[in-house]
MARBA-3410 file (N, C-alpha, C, O; in Angstrom, 1 decimal):
255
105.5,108.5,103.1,104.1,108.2,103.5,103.8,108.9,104.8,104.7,109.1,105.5 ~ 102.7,109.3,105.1,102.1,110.0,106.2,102.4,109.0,107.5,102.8,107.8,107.4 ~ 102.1,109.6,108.5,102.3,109.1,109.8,100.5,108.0,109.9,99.4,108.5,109.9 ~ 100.9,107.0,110.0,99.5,106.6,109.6,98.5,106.4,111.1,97.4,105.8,111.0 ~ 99.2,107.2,112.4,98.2,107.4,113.1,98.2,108.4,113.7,97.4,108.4,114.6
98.8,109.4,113.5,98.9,110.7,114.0,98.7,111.7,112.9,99.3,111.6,111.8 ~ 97.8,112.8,113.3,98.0,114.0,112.2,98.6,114.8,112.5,98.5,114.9,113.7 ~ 99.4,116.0,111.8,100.1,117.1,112.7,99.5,117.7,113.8,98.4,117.7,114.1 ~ 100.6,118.4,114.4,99.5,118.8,115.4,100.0,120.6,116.0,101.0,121.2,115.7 ~ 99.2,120.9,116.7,99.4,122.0,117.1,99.0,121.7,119.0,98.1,120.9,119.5
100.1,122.7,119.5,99.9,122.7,120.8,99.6,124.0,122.1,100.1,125.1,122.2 ~ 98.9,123.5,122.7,98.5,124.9,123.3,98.9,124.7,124.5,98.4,123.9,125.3 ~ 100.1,125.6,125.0,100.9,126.1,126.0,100.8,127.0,126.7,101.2,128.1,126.3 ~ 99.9,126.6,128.7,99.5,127.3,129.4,98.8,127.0,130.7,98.6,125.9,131.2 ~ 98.3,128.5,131.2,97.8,127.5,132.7,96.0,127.5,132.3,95.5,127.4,131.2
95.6,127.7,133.5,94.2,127.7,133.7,93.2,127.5,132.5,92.3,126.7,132.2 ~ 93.7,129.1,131.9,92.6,129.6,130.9,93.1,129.0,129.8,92.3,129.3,128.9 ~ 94.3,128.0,129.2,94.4,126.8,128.3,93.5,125.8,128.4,92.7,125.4,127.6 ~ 93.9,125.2,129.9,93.7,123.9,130.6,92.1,123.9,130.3,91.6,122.9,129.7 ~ 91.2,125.2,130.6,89.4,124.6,130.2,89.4,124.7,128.7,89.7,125.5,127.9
88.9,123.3,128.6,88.3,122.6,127.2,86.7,122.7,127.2,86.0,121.8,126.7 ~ 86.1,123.9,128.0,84.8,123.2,127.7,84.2,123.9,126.7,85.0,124.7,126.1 ~ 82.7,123.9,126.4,82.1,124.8,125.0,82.5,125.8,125.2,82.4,126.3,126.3 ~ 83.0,126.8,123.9,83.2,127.9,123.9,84.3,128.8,124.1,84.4,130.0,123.9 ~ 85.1,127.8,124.7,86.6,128.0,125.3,87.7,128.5,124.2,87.3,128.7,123.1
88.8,128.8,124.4,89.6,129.2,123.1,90.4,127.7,122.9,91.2,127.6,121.9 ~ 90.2,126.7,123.5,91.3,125.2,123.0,89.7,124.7,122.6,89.6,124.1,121.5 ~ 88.9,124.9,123.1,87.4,123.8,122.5,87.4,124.7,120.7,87.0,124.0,119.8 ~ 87.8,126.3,120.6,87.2,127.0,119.0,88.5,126.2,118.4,88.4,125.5,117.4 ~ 89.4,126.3,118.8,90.8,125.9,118.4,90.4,124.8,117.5,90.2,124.8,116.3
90.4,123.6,118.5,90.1,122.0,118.0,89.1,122.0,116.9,89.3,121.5,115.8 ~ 87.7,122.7,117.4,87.1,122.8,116.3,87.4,124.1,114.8,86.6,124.5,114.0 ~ 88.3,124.3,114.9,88.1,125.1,113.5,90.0,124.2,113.0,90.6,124.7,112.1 ~ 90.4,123.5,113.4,91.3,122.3,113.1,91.2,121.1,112.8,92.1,120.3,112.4 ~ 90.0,121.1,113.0,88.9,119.6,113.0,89.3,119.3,111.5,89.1,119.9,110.5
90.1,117.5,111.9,90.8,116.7,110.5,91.5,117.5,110.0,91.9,117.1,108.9 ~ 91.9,118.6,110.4,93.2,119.1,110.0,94.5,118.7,110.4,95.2,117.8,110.0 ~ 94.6,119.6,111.5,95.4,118.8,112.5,95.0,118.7,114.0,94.3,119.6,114.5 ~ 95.6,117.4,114.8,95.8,117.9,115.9,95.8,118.9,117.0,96.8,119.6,117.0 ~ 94.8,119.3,118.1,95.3,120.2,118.9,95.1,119.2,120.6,94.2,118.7,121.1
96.5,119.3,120.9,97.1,119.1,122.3,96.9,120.0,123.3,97.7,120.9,123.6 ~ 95.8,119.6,123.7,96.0,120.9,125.0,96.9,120.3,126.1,97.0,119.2,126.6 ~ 97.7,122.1,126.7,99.1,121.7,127.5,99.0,122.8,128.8,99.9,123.4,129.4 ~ 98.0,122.7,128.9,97.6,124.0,129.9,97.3,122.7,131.2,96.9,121.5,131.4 ~ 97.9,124.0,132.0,98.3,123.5,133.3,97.7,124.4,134.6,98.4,125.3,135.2
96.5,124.0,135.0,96.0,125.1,136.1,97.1,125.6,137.2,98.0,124.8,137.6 ~ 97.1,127.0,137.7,98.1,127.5,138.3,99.2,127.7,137.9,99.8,128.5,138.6 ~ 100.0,127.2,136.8,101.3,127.2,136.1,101.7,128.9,136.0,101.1,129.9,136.0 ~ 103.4,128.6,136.1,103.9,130.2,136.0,105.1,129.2,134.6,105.2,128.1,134.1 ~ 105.7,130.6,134.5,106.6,130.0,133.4,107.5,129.7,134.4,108.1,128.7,133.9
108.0,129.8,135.6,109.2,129.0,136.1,108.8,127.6,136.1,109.7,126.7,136.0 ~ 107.2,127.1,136.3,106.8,125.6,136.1,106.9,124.8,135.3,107.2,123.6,135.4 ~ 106.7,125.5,134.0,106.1,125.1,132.9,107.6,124.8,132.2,107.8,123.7,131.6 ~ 108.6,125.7,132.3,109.8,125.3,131.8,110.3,124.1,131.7,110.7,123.6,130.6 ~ 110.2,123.6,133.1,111.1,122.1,133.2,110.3,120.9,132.3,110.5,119.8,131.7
109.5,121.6,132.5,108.5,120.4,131.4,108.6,120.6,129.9,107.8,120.0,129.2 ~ 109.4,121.5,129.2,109.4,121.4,127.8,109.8,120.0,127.1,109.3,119.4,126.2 ~ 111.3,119.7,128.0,111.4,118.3,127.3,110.5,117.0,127.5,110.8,116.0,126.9 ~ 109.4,117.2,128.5,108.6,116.0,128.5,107.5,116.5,127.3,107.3,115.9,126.2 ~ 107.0,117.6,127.6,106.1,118.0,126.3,106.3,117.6,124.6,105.5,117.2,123.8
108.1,117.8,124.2,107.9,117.7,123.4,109.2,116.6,123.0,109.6,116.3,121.9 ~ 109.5,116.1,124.3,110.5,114.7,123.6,111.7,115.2,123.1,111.9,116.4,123.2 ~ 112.4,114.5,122.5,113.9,114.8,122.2,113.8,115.0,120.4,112.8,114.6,119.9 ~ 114.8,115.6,119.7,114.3,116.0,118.2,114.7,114.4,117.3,115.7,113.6,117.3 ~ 113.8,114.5,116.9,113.8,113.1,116.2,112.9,111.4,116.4,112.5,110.5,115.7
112.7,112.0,118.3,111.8,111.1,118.9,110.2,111.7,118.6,109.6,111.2,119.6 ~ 109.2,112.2,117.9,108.1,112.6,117.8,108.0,111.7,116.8,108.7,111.4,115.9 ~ 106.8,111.1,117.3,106.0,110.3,116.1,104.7,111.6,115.9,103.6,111.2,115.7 ~ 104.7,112.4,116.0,103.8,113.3,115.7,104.7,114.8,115.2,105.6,115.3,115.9 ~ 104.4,115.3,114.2,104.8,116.5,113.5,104.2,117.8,114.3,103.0,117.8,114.4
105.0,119.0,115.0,104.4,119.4,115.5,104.6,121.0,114.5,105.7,121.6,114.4 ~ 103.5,121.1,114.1,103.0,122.4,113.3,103.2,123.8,113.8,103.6,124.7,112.9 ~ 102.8,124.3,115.3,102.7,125.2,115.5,102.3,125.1,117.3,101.6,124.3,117.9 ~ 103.2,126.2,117.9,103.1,126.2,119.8,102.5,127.6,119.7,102.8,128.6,119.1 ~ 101.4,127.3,120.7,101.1,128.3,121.3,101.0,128.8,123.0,100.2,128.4,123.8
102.2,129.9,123.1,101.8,130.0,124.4,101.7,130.8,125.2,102.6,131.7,125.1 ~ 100.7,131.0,126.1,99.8,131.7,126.6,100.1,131.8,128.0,99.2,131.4,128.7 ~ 101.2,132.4,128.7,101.2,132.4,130.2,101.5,133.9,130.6,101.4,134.9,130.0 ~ 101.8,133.7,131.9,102.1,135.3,132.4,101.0,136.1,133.5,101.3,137.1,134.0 ~ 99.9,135.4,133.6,98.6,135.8,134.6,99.1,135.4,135.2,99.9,136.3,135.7
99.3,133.9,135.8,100.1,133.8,137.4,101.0,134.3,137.7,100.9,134.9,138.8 ~ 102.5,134.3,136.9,103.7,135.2,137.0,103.2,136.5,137.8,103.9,136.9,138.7 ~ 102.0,137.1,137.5,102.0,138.3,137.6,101.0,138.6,139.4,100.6,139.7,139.8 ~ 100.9,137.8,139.8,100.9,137.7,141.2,101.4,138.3,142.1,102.6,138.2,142.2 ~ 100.7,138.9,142.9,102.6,140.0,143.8,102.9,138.8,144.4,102.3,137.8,144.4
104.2,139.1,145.0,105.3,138.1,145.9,104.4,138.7,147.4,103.7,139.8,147.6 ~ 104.6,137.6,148.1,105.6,136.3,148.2,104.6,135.2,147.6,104.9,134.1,147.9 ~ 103.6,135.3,146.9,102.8,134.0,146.4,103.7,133.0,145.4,104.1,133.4,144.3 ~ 103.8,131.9,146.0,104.1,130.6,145.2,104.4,131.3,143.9,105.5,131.5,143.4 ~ 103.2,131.6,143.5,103.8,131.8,141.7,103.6,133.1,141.0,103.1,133.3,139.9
104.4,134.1,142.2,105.0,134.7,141.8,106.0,135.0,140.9,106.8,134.2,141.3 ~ 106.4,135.5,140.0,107.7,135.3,138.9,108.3,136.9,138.5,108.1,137.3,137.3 ~ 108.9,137.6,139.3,109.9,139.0,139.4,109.5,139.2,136.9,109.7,138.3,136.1 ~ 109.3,140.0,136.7,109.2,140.7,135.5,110.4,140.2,134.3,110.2,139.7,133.2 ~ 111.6,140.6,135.1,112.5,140.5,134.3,112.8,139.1,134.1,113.1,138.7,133.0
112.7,138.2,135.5,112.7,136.5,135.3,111.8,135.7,134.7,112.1,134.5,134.4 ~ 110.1,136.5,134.5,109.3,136.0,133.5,109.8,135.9,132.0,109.9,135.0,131.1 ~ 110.2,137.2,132.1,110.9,137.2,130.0,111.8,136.2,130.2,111.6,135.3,129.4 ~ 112.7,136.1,130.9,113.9,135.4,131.0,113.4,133.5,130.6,113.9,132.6,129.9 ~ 112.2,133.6,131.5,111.5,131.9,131.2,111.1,132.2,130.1,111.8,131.7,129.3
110.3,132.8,129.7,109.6,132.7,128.6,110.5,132.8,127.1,110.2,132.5,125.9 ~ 111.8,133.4,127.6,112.9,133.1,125.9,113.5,132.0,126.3,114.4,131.5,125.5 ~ 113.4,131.3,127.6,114.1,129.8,127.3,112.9,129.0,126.9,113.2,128.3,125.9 ~ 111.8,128.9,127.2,110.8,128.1,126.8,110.9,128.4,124.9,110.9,127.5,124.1 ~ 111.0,129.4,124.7,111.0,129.4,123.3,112.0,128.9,122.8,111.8,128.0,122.0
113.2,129.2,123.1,114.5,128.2,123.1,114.3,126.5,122.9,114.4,125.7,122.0 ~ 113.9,126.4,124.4,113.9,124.6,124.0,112.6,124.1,123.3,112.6,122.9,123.2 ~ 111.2,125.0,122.7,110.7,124.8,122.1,111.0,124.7,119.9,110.5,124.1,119.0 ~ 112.3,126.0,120.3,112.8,125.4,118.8,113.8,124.1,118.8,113.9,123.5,117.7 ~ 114.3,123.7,119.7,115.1,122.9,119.8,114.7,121.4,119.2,115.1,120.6,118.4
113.5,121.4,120.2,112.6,120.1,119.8,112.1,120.2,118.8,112.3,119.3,118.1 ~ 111.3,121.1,118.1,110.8,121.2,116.7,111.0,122.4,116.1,110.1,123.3,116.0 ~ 112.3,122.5,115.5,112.7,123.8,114.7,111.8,124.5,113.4,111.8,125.6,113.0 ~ 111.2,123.5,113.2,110.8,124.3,112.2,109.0,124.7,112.4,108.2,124.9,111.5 ~ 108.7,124.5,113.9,107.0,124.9,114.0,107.2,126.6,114.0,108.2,127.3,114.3
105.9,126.9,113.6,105.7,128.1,113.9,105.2,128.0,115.7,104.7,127.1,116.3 ~ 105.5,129.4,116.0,105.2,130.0,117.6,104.8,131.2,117.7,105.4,132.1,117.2 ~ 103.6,131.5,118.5,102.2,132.5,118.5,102.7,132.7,120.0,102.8,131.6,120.6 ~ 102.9,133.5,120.6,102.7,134.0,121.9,101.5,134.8,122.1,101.2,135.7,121.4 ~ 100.7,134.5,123.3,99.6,135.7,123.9,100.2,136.0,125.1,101.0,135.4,125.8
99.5,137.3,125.2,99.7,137.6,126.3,98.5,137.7,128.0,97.4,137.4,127.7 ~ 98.6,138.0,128.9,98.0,137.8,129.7,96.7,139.0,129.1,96.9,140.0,128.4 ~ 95.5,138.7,129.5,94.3,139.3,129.3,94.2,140.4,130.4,94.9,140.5,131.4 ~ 93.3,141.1,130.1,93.0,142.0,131.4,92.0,141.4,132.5,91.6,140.2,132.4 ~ 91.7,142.0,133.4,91.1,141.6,134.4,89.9,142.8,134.7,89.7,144.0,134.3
89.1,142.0,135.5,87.8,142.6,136.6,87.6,142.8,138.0,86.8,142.3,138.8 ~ 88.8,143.8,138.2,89.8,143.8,139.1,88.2,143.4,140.6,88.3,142.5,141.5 ~ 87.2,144.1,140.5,86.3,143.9,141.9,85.8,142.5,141.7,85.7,141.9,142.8 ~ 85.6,141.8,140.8,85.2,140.4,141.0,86.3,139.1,141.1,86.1,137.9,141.2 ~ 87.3,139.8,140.9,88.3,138.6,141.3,88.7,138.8,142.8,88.8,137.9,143.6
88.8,139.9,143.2,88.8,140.5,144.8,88.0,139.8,145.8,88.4,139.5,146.9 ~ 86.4,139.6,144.8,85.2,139.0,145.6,85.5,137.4,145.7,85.3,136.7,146.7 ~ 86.1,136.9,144.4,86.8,135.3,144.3,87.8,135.3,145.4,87.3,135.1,146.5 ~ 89.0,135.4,145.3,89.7,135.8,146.4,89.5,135.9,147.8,90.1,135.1,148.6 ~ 88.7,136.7,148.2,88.1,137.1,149.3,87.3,135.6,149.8,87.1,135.4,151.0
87.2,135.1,149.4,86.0,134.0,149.9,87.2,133.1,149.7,87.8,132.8,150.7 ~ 87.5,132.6,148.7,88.3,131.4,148.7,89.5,131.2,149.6,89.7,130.2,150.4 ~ 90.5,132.4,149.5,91.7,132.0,150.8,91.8,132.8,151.8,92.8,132.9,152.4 ~ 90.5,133.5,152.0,90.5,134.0,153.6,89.2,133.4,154.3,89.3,132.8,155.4 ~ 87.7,133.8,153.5,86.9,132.8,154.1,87.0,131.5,154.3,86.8,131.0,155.4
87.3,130.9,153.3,87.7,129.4,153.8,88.7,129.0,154.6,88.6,128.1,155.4 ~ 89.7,129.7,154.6,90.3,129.0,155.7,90.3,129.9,156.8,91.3,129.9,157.5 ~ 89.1,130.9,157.2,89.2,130.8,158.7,89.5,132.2,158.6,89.7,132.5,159.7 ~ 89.6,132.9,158.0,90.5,134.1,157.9,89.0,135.3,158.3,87.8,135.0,158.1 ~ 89.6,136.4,159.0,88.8,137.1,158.9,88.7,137.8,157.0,89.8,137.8,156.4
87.4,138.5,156.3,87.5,139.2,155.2,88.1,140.5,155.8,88.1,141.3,154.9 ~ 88.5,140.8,156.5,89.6,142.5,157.5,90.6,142.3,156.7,91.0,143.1,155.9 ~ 91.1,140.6,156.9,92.8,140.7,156.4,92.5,141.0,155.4,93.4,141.7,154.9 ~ 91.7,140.9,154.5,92.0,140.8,152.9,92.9,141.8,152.4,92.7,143.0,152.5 ~ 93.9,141.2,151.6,95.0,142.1,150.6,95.0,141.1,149.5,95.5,140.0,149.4
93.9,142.2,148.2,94.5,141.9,146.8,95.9,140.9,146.7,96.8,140.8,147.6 ~ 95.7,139.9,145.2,96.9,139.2,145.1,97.8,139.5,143.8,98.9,139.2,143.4 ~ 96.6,140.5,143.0,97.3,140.9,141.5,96.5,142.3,141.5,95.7,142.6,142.5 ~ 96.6,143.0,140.5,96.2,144.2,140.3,96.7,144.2,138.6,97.8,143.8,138.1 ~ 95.5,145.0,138.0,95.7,145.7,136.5,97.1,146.2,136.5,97.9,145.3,136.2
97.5,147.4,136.7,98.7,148.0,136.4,99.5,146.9,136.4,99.8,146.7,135.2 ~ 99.9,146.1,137.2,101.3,145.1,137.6,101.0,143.7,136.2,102.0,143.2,135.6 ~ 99.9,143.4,136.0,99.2,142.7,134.8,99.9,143.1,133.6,100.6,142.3,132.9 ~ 99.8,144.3,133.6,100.6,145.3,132.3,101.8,145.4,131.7,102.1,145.6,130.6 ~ 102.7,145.2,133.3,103.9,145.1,133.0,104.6,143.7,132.0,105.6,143.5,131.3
103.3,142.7,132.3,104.0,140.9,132.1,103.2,141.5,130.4,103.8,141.2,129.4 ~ 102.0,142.1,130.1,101.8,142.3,128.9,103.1,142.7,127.8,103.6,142.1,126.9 ~ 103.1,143.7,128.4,104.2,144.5,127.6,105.4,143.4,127.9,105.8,143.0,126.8 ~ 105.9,142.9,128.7,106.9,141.8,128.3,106.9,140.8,127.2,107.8,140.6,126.4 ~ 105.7,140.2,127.3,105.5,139.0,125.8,105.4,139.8,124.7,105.7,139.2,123.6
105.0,141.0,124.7,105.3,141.8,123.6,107.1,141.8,123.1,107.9,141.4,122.3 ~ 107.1,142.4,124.0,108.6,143.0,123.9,109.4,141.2,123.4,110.2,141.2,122.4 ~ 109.1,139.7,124.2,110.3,139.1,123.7,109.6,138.8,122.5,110.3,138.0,121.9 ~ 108.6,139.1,121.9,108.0,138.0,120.6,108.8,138.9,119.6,109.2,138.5,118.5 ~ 109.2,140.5,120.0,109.6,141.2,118.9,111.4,140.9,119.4,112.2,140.9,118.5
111.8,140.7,120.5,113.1,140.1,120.5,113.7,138.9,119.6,114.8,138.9,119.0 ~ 112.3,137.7,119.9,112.4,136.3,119.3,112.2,136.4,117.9,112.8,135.7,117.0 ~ 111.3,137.5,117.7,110.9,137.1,115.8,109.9,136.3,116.0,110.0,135.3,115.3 ~ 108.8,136.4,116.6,107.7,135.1,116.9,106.7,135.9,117.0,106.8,136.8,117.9 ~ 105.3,135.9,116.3,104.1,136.8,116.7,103.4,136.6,117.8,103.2,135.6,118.5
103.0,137.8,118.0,102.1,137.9,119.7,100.8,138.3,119.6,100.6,139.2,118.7 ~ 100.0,137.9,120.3,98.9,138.5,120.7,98.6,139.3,121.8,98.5,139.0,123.0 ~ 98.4,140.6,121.4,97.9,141.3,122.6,96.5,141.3,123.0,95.6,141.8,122.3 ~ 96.5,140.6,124.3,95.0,140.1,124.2,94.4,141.5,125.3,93.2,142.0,125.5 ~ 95.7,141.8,125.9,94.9,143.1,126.9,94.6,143.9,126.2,93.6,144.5,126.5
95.1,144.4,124.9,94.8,145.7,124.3,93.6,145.1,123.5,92.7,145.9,123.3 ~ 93.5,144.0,123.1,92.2,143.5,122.4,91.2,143.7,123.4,90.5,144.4,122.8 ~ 90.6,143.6,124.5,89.7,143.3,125.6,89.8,144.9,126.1,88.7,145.5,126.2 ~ 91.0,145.8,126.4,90.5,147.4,126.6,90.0,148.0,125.5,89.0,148.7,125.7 ~ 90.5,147.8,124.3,89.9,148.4,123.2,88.2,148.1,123.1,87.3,148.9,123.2
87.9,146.7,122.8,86.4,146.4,122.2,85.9,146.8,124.1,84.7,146.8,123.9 ~ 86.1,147.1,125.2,85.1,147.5,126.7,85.4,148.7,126.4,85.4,149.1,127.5 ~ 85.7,149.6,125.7,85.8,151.2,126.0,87.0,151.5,127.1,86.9,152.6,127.8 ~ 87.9,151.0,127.3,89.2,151.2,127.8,89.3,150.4,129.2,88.5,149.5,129.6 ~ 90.5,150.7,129.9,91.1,150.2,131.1,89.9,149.7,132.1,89.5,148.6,132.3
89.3,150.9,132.5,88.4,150.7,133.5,86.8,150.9,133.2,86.0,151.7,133.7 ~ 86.8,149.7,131.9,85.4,150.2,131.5,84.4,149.1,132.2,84.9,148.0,132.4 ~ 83.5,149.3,132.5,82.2,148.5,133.0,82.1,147.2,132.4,81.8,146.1,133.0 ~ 82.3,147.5,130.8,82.1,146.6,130.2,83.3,145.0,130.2,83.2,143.9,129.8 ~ 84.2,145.5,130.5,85.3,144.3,130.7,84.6,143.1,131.7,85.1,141.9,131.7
83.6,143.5,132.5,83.0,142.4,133.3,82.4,141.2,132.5,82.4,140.0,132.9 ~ 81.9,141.9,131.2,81.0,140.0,130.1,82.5,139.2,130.1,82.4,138.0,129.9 ~ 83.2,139.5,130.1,84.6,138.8,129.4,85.1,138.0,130.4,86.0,137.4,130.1 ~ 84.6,137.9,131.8,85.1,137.3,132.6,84.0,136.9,133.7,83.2,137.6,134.3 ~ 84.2,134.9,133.8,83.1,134.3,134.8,83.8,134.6,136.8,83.3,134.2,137.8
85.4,135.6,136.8,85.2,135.7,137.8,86.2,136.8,138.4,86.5,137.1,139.6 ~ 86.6,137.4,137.2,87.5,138.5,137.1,88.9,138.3,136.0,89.3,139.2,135.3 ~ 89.4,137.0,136.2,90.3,136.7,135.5,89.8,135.7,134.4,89.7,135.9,133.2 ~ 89.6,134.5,135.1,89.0,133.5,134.1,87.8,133.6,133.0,86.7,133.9,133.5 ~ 87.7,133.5,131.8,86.9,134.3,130.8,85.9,133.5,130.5,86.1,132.2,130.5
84.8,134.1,130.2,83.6,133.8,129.8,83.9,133.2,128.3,85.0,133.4,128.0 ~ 82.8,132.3,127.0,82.5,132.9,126.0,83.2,133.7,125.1,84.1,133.6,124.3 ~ 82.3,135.0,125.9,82.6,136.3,124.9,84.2,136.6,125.0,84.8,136.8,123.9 ~ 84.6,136.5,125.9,85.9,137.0,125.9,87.2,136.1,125.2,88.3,136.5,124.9 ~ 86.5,134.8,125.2,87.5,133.4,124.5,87.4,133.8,123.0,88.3,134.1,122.3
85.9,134.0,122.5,85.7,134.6,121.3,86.4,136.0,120.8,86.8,136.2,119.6 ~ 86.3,136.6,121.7,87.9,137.6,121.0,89.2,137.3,120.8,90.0,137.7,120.0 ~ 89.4,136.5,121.9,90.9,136.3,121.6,91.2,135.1,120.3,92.2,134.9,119.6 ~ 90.0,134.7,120.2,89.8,133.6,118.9,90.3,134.1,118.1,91.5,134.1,117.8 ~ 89.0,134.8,117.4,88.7,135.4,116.4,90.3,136.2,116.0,90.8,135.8,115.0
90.8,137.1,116.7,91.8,137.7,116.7,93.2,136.4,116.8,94.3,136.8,116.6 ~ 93.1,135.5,117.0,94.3,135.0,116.6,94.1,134.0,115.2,95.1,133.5,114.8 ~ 93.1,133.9,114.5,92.8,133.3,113.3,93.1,134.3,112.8,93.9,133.9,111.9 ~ 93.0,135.6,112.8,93.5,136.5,111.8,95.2,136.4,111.6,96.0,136.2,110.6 ~ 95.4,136.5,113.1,96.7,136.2,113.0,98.0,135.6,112.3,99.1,136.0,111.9
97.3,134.2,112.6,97.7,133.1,111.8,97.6,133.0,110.5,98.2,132.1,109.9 ~ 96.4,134.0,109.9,95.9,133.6,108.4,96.9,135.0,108.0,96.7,135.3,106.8 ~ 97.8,136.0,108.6,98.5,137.2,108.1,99.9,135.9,108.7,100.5,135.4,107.8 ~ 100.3,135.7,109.8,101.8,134.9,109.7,102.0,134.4,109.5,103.2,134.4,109.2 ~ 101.2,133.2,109.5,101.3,131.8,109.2,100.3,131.2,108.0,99.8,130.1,108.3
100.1,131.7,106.9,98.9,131.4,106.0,99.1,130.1,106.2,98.5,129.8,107.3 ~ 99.6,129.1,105.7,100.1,128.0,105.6,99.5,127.5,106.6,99.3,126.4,106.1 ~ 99.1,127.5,107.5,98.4,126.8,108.8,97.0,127.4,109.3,96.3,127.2,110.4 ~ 96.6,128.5,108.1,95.0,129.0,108.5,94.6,127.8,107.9,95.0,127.1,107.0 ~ 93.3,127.7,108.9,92.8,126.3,108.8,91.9,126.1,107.4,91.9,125.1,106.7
91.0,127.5,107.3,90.2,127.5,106.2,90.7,126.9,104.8,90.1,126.3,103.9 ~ 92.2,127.3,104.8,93.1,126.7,103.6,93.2,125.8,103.3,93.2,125.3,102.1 ~ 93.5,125.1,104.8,93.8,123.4,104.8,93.5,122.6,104.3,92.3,122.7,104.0 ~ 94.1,121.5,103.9,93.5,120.3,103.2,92.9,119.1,104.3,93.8,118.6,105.0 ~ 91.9,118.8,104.5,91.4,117.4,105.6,92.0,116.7,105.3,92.4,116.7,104.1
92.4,115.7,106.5,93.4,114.7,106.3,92.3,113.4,106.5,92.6,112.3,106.1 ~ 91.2,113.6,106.9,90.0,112.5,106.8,88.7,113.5,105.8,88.1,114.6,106.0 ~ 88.6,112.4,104.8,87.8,113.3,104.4,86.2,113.1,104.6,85.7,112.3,105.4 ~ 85.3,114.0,103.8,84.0,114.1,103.9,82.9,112.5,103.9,82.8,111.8,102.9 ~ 82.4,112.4,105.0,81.3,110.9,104.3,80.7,110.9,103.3,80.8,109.9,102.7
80.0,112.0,102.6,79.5,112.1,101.0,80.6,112.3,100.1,80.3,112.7,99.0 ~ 81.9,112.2,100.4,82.9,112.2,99.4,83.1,110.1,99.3,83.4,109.3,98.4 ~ 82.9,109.8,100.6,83.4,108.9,100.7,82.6,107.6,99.9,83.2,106.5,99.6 ~ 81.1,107.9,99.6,80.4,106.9,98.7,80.5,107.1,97.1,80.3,106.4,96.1 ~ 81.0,108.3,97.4,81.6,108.3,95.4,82.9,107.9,95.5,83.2,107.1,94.6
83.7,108.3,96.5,85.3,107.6,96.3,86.0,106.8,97.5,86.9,107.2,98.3 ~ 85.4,105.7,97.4,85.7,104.9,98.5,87.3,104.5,98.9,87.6,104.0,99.9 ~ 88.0,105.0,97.9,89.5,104.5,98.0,90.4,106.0,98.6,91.5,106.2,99.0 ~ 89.0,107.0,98.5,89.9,108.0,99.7,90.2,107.4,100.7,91.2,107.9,101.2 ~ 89.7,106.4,101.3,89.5,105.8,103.0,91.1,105.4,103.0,91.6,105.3,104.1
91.8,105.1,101.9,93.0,104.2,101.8,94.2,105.0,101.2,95.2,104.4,101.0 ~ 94.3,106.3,101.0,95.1,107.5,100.9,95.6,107.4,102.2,95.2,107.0,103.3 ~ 97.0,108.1,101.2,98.3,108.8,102.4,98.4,109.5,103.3,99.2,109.5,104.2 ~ 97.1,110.4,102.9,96.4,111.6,103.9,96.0,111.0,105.2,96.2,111.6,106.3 ~ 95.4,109.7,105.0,94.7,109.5,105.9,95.9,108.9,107.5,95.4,108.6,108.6
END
């Protein structure tokens, strides 16, 4: 018999650009194109590097056997903060990012062997308007002249953490999303003008830009994982005009 208060679920693993749930977001299209399907947990964690996020796999997902909830499918999405120059907090050296990121997939099969796992990768950036964020937030505010200002990330160094979640998803056998090559391709490349709609502040994404990475990972899932494209799915609550012709749906296993 079904779990009679939990539906499967899927979970979304990440910092900032996980963590916003509001309209239009990629966890707000998520939830809704999952809607009574299954579950989506959001697990985004503002500021998070993968050295953070590690220690927390076994609270995320409990010991194998202890889930009262079936977990379907992980998604995760880190590598923007990692990619920070040093000495900042969350910073994470290139080769020690991959290194977190195949233990996180590690103790992610551990706890539920048999989910599927989607990696993305970090997005591109708007390198002059995160500059202007930056600039105000930890030198204007705290007193700083804008003279000191020195950049905290840069495109090129972004690149390198891309090409990494690439590189372990084809080590792990786990699909990836390249969301930088998605966002250079549809702006007309690296340093096109147009990469600015995609972002409310250089890094953090607008809308339009959540909407590509959407769009582009439903395809995804509906080529790796058909089994979990949602359009396929069966509702596990079903329709209210289903429900006055067959009121004994309310009392199914599904439910």
């Amino acid at each position: 018999m079904s779990n009679p208060t939990f539906m499967d679920a899927v979970v979304l693993l990440g910092d900032s650009i996980t963590e916003t749930n509001a309209d239009g977001t990629f966890t707000a299209r998520i939830a809704e194109w999952y809607g009574r399907k299954m579950d989506v947990l959001n697990r985004g964690y503002g500021g998070f590097n993968t050295k953070m996020v590690l220690p927390l796999i076994p609270q995320i997902f409990g010991r194998l056997g202890e889930a009262t909830q079936r977990v379907r499918m992980v998604v995760i999405w880190l590598g923007t903060n990692d990619a920070s120059f040093a000495p900042a907090m969350q910073h994470v050296p290139v080769d020690v990012f991959k290194k977190n990121l195949k233990d996180i997939i590690t103790g992610v099969r551990q706890a539920v062997p048999d989910c599927a796992i989607v990696l993305i990768t970090p997005g591109q950036m708007f390198q002059s308007a995160w500059n202007a964020v930056i600039r105000e937030w930890v030198y204007v505010l705290q007193g700083k002249s804008a003279d000191e200002f020195v950049p905290n990330r840069d495109a090129p160094t972004t690149k390198l953490y891309v090409e990494a979640v690439m590189q372990v998803g084809e080590e792990e056998n786990v699909a990836a999303l390249n969301a930088w090559e998605l966002m250079t391709n549809d702006a007309g490349g690296e340093d096109a003008p147009g990469l600015s709609s995609y972002f409310t502040d250089g890094i953090h994404m607008t809308s339009k830009g959540y909407a590509l990475i959407f769009n582009a990972f439903t395809k995804l899932v509906g080529e790796k994982y058909p089994e979990l494209y949602a359009v396929g799915m069966k509702r596990r609550i079903p329709d209210w005009l289903d429900i006055e012709k067959n009121p004994e749906l309310l009392y199914g296993e599904d439910v």
